[in-house]
C-alpha positions as CSV (number, residue, x, y, z in Angstrom):
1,X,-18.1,7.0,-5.0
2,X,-16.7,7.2,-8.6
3,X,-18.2,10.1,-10.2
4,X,-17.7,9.9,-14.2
5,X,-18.0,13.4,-15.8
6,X,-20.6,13.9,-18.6
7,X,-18.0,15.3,-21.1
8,X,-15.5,12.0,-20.9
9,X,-16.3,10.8,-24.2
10,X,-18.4,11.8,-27.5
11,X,-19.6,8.9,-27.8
12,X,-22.7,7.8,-26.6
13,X,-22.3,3.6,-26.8
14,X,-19.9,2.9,-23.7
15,X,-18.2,0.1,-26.3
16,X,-17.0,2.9,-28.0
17,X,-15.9,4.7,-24.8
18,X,-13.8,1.8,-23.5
19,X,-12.4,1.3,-27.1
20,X,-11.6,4.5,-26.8
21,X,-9.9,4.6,-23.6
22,X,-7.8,1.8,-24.5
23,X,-9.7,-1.0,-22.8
24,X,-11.1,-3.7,-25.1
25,X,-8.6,-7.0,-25.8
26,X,-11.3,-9.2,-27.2
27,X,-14.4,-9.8,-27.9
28,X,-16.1,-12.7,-28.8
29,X,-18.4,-10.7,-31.3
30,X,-17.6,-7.3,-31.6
31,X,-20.3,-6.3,-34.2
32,X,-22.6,-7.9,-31.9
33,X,-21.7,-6.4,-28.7
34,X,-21.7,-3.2,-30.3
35,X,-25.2,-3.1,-31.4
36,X,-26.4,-5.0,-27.9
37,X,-24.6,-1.8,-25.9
38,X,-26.3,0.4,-28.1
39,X,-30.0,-0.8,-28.3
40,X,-30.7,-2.2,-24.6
41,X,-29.3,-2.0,-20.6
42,X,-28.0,-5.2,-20.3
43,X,-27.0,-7.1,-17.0
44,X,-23.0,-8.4,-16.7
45,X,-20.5,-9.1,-14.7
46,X,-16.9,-9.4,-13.2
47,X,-15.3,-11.9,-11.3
48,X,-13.1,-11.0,-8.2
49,X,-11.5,-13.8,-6.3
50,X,-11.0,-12.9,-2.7
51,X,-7.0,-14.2,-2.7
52,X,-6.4,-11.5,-0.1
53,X,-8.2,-9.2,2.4
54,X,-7.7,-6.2,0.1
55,X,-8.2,-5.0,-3.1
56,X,-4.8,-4.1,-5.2
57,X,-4.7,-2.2,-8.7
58,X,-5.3,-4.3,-10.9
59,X,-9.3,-5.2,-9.1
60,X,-9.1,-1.2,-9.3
61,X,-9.0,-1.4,-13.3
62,X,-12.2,-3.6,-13.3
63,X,-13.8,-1.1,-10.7
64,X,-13.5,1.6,-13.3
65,X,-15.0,-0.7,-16.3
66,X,-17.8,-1.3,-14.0
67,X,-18.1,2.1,-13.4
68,X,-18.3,3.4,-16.8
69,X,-21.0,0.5,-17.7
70,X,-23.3,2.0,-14.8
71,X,-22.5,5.2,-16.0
72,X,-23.9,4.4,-19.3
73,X,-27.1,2.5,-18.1
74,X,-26.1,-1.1,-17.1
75,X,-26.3,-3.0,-14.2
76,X,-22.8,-4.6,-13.5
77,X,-22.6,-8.1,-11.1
78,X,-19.8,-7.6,-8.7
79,X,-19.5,-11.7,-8.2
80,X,-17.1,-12.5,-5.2
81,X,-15.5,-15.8,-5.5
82,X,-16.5,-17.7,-2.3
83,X,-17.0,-20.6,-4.4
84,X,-13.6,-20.2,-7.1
85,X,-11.6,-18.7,-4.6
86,X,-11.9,-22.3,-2.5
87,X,-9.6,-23.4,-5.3
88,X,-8.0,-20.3,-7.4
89,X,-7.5,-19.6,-10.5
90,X,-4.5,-20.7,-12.3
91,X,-4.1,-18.5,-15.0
92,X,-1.3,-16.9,-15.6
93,X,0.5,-18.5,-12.9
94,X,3.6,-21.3,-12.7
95,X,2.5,-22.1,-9.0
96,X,-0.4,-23.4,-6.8
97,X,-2.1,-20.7,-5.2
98,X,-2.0,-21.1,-1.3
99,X,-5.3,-23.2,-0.2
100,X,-7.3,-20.7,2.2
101,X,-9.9,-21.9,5.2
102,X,-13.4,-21.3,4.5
103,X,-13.0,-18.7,7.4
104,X,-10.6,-16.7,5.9
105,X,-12.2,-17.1,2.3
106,X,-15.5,-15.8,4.3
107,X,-13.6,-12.8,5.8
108,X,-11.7,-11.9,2.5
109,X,-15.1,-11.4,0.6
110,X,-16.1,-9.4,2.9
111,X,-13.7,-7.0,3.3
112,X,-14.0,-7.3,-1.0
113,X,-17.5,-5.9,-0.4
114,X,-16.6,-3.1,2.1
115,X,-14.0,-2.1,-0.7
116,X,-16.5,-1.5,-3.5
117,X,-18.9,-0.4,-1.6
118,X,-16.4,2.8,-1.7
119,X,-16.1,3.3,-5.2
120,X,-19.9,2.0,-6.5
121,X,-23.7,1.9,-5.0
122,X,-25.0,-1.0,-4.3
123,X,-28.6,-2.2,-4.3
124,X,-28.1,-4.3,-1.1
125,X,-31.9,-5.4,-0.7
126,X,-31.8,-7.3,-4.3
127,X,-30.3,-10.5,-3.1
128,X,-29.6,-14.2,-4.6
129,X,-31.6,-17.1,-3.2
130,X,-32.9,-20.7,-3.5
131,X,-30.6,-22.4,-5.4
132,X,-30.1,-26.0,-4.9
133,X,-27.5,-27.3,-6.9
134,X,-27.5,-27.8,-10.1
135,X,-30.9,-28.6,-11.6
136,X,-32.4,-25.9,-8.8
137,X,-32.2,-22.5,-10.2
138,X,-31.8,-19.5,-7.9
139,X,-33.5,-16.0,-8.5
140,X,-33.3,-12.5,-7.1
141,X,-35.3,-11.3,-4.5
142,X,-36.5,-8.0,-6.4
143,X,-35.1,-6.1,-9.8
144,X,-31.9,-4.2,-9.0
145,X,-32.7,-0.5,-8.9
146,X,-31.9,1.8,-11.6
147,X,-28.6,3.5,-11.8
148,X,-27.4,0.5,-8.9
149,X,-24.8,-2.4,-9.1
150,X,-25.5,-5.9,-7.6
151,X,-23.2,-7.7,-5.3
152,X,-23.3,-11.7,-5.1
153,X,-21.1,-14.6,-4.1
154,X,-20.6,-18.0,-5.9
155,X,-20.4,-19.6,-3.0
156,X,-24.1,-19.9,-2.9
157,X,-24.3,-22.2,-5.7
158,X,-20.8,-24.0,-5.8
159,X,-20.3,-24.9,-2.2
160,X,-23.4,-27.0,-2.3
161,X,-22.7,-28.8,-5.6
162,X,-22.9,-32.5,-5.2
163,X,-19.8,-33.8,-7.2
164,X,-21.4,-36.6,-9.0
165,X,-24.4,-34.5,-10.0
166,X,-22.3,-31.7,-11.3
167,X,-19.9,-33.9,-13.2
168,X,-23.1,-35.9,-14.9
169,X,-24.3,-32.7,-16.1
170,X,-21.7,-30.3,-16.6
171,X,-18.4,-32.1,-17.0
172,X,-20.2,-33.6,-20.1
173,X,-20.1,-30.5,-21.8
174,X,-15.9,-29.9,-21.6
175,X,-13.5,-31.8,-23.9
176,X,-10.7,-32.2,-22.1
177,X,-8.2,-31.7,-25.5
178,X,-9.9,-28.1,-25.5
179,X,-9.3,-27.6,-22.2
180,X,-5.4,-28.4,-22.6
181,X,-5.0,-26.0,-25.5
182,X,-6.2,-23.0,-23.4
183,X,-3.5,-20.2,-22.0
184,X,-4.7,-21.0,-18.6
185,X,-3.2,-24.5,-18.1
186,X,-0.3,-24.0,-20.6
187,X,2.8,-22.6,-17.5
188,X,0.9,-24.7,-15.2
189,X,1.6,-27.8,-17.5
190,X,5.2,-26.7,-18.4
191,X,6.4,-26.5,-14.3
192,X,7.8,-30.4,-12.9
193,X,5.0,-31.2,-10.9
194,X,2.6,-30.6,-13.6
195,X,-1.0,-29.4,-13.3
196,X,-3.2,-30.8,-10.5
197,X,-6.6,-31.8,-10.8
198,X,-7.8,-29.7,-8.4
199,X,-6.5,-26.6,-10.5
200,X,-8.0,-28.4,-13.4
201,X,-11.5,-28.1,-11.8
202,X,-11.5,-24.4,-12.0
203,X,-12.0,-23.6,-15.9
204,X,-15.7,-25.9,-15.1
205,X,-16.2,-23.6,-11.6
206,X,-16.0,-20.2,-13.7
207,X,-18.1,-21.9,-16.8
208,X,-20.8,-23.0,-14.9
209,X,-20.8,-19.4,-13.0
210,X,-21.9,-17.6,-16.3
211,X,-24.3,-20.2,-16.8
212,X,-25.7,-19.8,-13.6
213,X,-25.3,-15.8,-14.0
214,X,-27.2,-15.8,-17.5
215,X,-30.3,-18.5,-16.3
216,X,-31.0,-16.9,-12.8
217,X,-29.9,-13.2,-13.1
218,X,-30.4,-13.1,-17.1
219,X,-26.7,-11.9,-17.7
220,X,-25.7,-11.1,-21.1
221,X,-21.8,-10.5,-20.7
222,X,-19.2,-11.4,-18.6
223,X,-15.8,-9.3,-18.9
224,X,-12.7,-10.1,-17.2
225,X,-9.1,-9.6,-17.8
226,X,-7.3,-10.5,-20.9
227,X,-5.7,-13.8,-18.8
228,X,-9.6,-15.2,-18.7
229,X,-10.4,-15.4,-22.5
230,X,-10.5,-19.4,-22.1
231,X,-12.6,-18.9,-18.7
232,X,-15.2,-16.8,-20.1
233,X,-15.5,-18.9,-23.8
234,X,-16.0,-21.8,-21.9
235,X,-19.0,-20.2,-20.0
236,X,-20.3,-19.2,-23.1
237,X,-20.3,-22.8,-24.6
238,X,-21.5,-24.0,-21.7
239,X,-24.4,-21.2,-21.3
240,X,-25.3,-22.5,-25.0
241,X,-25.1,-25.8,-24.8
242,X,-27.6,-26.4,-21.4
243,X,-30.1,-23.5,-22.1
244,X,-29.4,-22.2,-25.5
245,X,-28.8,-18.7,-24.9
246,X,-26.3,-16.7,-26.4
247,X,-24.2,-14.5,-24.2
248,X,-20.8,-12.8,-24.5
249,X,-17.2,-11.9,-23.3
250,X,-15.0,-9.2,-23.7
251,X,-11.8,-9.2,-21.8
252,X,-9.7,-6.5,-21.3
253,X,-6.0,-5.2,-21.4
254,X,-4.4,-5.9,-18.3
255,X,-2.3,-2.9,-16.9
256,X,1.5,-3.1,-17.8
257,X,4.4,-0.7,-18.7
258,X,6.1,-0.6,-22.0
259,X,8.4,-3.1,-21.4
260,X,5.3,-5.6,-21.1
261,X,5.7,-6.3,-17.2
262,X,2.7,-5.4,-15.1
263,X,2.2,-2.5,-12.9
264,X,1.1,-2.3,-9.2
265,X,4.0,-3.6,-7.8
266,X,5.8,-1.7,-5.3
267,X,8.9,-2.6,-3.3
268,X,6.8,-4.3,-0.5
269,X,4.4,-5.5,-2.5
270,X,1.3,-4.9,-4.0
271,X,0.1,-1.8,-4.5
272,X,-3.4,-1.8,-2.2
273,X,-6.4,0.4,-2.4
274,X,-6.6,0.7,1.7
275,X,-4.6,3.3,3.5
276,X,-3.6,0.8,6.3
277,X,-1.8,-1.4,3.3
278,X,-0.4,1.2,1.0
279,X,-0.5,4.4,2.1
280,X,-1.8,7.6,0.5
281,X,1.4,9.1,-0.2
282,X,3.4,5.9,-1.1
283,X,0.0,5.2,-3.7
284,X,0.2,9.0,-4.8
285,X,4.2,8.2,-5.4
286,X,3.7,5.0,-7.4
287,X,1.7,7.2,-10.2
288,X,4.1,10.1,-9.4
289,X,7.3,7.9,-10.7
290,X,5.8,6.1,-13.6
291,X,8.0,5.6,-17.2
292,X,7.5,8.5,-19.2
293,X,5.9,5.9,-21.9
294,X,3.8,5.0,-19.8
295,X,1.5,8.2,-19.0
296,X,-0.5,8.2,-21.8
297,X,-2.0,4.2,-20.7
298,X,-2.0,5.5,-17.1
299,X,-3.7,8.5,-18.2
300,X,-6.4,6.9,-20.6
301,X,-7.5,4.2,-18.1
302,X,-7.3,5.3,-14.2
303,X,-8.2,8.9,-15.0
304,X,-11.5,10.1,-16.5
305,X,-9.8,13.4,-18.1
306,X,-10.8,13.8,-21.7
307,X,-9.4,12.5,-24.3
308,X,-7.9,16.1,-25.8
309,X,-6.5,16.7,-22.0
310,X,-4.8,13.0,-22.0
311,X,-3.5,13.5,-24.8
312,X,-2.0,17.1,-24.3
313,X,-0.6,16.1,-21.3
314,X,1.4,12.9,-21.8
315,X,2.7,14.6,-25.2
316,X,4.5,17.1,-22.9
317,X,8.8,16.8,-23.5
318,X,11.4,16.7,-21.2
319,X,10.9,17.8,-17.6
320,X,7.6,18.8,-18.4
321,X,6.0,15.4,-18.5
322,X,6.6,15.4,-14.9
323,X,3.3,18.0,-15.1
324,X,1.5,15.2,-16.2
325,X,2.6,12.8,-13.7
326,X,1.6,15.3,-10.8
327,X,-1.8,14.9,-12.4
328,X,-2.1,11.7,-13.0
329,X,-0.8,10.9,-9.5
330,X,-3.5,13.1,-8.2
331,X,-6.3,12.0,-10.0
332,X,-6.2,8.6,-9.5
333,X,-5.0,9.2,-5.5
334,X,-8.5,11.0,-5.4
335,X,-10.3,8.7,-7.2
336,X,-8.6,5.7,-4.7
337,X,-8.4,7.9,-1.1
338,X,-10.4,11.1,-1.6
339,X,-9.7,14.5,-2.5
340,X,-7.9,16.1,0.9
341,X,-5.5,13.0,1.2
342,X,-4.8,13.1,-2.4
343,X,-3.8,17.0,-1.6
344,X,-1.7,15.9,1.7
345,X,0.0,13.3,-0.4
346,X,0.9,15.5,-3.2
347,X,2.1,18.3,-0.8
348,X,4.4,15.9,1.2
349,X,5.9,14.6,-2.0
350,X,6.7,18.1,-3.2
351,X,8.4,19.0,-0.1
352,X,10.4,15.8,0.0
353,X,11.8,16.7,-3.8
354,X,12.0,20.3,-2.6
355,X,14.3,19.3,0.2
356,X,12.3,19.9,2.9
357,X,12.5,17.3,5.7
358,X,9.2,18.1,8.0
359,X,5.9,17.5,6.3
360,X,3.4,15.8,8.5
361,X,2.9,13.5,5.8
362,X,6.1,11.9,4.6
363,X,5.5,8.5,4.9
364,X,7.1,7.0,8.6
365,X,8.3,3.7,9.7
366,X,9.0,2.3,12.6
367,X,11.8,-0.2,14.0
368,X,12.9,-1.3,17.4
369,X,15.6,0.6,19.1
370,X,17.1,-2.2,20.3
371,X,17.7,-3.0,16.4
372,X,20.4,0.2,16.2
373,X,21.8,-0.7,19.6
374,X,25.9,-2.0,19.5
375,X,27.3,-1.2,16.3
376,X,24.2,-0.4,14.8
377,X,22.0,-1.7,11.8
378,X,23.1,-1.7,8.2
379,X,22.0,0.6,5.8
380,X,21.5,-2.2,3.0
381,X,19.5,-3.5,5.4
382,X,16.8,-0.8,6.4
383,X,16.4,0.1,2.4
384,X,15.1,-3.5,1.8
385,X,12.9,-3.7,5.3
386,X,11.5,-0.1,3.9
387,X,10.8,-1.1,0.7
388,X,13.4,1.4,-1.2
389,X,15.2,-1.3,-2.0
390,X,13.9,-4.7,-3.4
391,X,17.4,-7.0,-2.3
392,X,20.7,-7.2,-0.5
393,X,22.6,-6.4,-4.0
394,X,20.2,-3.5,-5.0
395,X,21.0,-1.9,-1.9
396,X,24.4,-2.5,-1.5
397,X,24.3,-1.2,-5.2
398,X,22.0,1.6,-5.1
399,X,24.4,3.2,-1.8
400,X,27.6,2.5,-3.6
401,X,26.2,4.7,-6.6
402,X,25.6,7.4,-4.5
403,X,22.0,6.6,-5.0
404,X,21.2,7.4,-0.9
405,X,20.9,10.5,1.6
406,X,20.5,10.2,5.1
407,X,19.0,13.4,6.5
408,X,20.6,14.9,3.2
409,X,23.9,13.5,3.9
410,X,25.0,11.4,1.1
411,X,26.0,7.8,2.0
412,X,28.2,5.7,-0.2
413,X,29.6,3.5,2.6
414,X,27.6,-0.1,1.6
415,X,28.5,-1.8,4.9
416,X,27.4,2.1,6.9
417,X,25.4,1.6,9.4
418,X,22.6,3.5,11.5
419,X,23.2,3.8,14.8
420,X,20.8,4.6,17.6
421,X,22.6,7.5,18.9
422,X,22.4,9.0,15.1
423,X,18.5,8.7,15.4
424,X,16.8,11.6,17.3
425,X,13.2,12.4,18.5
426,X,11.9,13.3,14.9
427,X,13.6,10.1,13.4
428,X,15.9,10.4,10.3
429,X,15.3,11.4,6.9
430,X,16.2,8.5,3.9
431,X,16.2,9.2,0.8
432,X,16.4,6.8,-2.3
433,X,17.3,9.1,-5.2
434,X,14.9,12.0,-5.7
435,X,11.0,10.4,-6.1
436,X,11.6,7.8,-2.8
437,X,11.7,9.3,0.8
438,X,10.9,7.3,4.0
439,X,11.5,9.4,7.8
440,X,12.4,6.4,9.7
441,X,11.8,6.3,13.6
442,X,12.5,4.4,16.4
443,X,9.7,2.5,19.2
């Protein structure tokens, strides 16, 4: 469970904490929201689609805004998309997300839930029932307890929507010209084959979730991302126009680097929150080898240090900002995997920049031994397939430069190859300059 320390902030009006911190984008009123924070304990929620079986970074960022709202007194919605994620959202993207079976949308939620239910408490008996479609409202089985999140999926109101009924009385309420205008549709529109329909259909899915989250759980907020602004003001309109009740949205900044691009992205991928996708040490090693620019973000939003010790830290010069790396790696590898394999993971990565080539918990990969048979497999080959490497010419590029060690044996030989006589019991030791280290072995 996230545990946020008393002494994180001054303030006592968690709008002010996540200003603070870094977090707030927009806001649809900020005076407003401001004063709503302050005078009551408002219900609110965030949207996860389940486009995976596991959560990745950037869900972790909304984990921790949740977390701070409970913190502070609210009650945060966890809604899983059972319902959007049978389309997906198209924000932000210049292709069609992959359709997914009901099956696999079914299993994908709940590995979702499994997930949070690591990081947040849940109040598992208050659950969502009797909705109908859409002139049926739902309502909650009991109030939520105190100091306890709620966890619901919108596939029990979407996936029973008859399509007539729902365009009659919601579709009414969109203009179309609006619709166009928004962020969200603007690369899909741009790309040859346009935007499809079916994409087209989300914006209305998401819109008539707040509604449904503000009449039959009386929400007051939804947050999200700063890619959902047009999502969440068309739930608002929408909230307004069929029940005239004012509610609100607040997006947030989404995590990138100085340069812009966003973070989480490792050489094989996404950077998960399970072990069995991204391991400890290779998570612990993401934070470890961050831009020096970007500590200070890092630092402000996946750590809940105080603002003095953030701020100490990532103004540290030269080789010292590595200091602040170590903790930043640290924290947020606690926060993500618990304290002892935060400690094995920062262990191992200190002996792998220290030289040392037989810490238990240097990350190991696997390959057939019939792979290294003959004449062996390439170097530039085994960098990509291990993820220190993220093509053929960055490889090839990267050993050339001297960039590569092999059992500290420097390699800058691009066609060399690794041969299965070179390859003892205890595998091999690469190395991809001095933050990346893999022991590679064979099966």
């Amino acid at each position: 469970m996230i545990n946020i320390p008393d002494n994180i902030s001054q303030h006592d009006n968690v709008f002010d904490v996540l200003k603070e911190r870094g977090f707030v984008e927009q806001v649809t009123d900020e005076d407003a929201v401001r004063d709503l924070l302050s005078r009551e304990k408002i219900r609110f929620y965030i949207g996860f689609d389940p486009t995976a079986d596991c959560l990745h970074v950037g869900h972790f960022m909304q984990i921790i805004i949740l977390s701070y709202m409970l913190k502070y007194g609210h009650t945060p919605v966890a809604l899983i998309g059972g319902g959007t994620g049978m389309i997906g959202d198209p924000s932000g993207r210049t292709d069609m997300r992959k359709l997914m079976d009901t099956e696999t949308i079914d299993y994908n939620c709940a590995q979702f839930k499994k997930l949070f239910d690591r990081f947040l408490p849940f109040d598992d008996e208050c659950q969502y029932v009797g909705n109908g479609g859409v002139f049926v409202p739902g309502h909650l089985t009991k109030e939520p307890d105190p100091g306890k999140a709620i966890s619901v999926n919108n596939g029990k109101w979407l996936r029973n929507l008859n399509f007539v009924e729902f365009m009659r009385t919601i579709g009414k309420d969109f203009n179309v010209n609006t619709m166009l205008r928004s962020e969200a549709f603007k690369q899909r529109m741009a790309r040859e084959n346009g935007l499809s329909f079916f994409e087209f259909g989300y914006m209305l899915m998401q819109g008539y979730d707040f509604y449904v989250m503000a009449r039959d759980f009386n929400v007051q907020m939804e947050f999200g991302g700063n890619d959902q602004w047009s999502n969440i003001i068309a739930g608002i309109n929408l909230t307004k126009k069929e029940i005239n009740k004012d509610v609100y949205g607040m997006t947030f900044s989404l995590l990138t680097n100085s340069e812009g691009k966003k973070m989480g992205k490792t050489g094989k991928g996404a950077l998960w929150l399970s072990a069995d996708r991204t391991s400890p040490y290779e998570f612990y090693q993401y934070w470890r080898n961050v831009g020096d620019l970007d500590v200070n973000k890092c630092l402000r939003m996946l750590t809940f240090l105080p603002m003095d010790e953030v701020e100490r830290l990532s103004s540290l010069q030269g080789s010292e900002i590595n200091k602040a790396k170590e903790v930043l790696a640290y924290e947020v590898t606690k926060m993500v995997h618990g304290e002892e394999e935060a400690e094995k993971a920062q262990e191992a990565a200190r002996s792998a920049f220290g030289g040392a080539a037989d810490s238990d918990n240097i990350p190991t990969e696997e390959m057939k031994r019939s792979e290294f048979a003959g004449e062996g497999k390439g170097l530039g080959t085994i960098l990509k397939e291990l993820g220190l490497a993220s093509s053929n010419s960055d490889a090839r590029r990267t050993i050339e430069q001297g960039g590569v060690t092999i059992d500290g044996e420097k390699i800058t030989d691009k066609d060399f190859a690794v041969r299965e006589d070179m390859i003892g019991e205890e595998g091999i030791l690469i190395r991809k300059g001095k933050k990346k280290v893999v022991r590679l072995k064979m099966k």
